[in-house]
N, C-alpha and C positions, 0 to 999 in steps of 0.2 A: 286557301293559301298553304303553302307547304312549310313547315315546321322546321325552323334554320336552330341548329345547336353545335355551339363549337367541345370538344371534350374534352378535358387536360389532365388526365388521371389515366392510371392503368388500367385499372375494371372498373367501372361502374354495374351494380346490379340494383334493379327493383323488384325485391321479390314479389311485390303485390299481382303485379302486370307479367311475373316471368319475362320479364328482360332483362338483357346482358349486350350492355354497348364495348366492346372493347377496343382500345386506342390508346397507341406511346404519342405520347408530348402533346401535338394540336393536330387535331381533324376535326375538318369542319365540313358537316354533311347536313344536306338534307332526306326527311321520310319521303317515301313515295308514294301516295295512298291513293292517286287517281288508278280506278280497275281499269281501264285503258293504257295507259301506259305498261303498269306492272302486267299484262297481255303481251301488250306487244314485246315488252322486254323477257317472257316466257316466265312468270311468275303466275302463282294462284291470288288472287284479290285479297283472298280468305286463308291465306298462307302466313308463316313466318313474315315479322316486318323485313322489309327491302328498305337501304337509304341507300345515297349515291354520296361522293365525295365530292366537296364543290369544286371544281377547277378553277382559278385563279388564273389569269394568262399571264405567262412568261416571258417576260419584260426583254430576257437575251434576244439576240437576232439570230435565223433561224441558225449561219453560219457556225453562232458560238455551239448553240445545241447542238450542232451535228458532230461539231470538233469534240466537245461531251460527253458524246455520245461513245464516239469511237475510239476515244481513249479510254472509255471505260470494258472493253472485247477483250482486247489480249487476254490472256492468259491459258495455262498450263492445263491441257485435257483432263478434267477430273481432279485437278489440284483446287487450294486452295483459291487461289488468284481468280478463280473463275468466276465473273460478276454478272452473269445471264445463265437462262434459261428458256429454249423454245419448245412448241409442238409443232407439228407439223400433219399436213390433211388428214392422215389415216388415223392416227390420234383422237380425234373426233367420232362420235356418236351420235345418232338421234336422238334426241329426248322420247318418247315414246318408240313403241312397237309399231305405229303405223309410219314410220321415216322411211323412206324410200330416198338413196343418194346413188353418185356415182364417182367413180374416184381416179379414173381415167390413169390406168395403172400407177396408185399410189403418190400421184404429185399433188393432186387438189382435190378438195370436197363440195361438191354442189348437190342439192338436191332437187330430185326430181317432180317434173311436171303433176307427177301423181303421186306426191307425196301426201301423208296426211299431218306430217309435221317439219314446222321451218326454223326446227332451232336444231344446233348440234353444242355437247357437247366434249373439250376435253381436260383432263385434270393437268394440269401444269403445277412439278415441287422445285419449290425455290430454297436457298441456304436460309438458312433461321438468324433470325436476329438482325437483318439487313434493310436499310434505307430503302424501297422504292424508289428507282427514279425514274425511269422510261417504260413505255409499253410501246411494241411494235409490230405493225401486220401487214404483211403482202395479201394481198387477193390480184383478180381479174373480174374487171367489171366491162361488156361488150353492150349491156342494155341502155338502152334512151331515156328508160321511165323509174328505171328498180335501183336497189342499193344493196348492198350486203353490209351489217350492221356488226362489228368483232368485239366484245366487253371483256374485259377482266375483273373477275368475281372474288369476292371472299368469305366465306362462312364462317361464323365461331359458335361456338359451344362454352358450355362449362369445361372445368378439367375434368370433375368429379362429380358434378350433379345434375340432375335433369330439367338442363331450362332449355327456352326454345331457342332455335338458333336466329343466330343474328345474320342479314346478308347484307354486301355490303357493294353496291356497283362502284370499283378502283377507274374505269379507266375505258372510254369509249370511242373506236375510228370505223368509220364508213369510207364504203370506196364512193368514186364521185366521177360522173361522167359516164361517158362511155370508151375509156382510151385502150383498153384494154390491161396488160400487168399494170400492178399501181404496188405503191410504196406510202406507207404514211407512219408517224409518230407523236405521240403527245408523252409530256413528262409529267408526269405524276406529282403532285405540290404538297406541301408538308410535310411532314415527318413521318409517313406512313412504314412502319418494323413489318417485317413478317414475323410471326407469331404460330410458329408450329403444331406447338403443344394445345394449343386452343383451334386453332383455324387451317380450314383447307382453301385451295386455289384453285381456280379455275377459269380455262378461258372461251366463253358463250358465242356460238356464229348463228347471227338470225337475217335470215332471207325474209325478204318484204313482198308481201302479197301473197302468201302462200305459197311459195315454190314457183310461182306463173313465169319469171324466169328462164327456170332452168339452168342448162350448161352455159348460159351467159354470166352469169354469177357463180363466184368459183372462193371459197377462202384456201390461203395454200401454206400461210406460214403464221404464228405469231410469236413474240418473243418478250420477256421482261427483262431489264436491265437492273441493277442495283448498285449500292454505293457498296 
């Protein structure tokens, strides 16, 4: 059974274990410790702990969240006011040397049939000190049996000393079906800060099955939104 701890404090360290949980206000996550999962999620078994954030479902109707959503855009090219951040296909990398993709001049990223690796990924920086509220991802999905799987990640570290780092799965959408472009979002729950000085961001694309695939599965955008 998986280990549920909610965290109310700004660092927590043990140094016995070398951990370092970091968290503003309440997050409530669990560890992930099946080696299967953490595989398929592109983690070593035998790595840095991995937890996820628990999702909570969002009592709004999706109308309210969309309205939410989209009052929270506007703003001034590079100004303050700006409350997102995305990446988009070329952004992306293979996790290893043996990634074989293609990128179909620059609009999406899918990898290939004879890949030897089915994760990509790419660093996404967000303003410092801000609420998490949405995560968003376009892909194209044309396959009957596969998914393409999009995470938003987060590392931390010490400021100043050598512990291990902490990972933290923020925020999970899968395309679904086979309709072709798709659109999906989830909002991210609690009080989750970004937190610079300590932690990086990142956002994880994992193809299912190994690549079998192909140019059917495609990620081509993702985005975070903040308060």
């Amino acid at each position: 059974m998986k280990q549920l701890q909610i965290v109310s404090c700004v660092v927590v360290v043990l140094t016995s274990g070398l951990f370092q949980a970091f968290a503003h206000s309440s997050e409530m996550f669990e560890w992930i410790t099946d080696p299967v999962e953490l595989a398929e999620l592109g983690f070593e078994p035998d790595g840095p702990g991995v937890q996820r954030l628990v999702h909570l479902p969002d009592e709004r109707s999706l109308e309210e969240q969309l309205a939410d959503r989209i009052a929270r855009l506007p703003g001034d090219i590079g100004g303050a006011s700006v409350r997102w951040a995305s990446v988009q296909a070329t952004d992306f990398q293979p996790l290893s040397d043996g990634g074989t993709y293609a990128t179909m001049g620059n609009f999406i990223y899918s990898c290939t049939q004879a890949s030897a690796n089915s994760f990509a990924d790419a660093p996404i920086h967000l303003a410092d000190s801000r609420r998490l509220a949405y995560f968003d991802v376009w892909t194209f999905d044309s396959s009957d049996t596969q998914d393409v799987n999009v995470d938003l990640n987060r590392v931390c570290q010490s400021d100043s000393a050598p512990f291990t780092p902490v990972v933290t799965l923020l925020a999970t959408r899968s395309s679904s079906g086979s309709g072709g472009n798709q659109f999906s979002f989830v909002s991210i729950p609690g009080s989750v800060f970004t937190q610079n000085q300590s932690c990086s961001y990142w956002v994880r694309a994992r193809f299912e099955s190994g690549c079998d695939a192909g140019n059917n599965l495609r990620v081509q955008k993702a985005r975070v939104i903040w308060d």
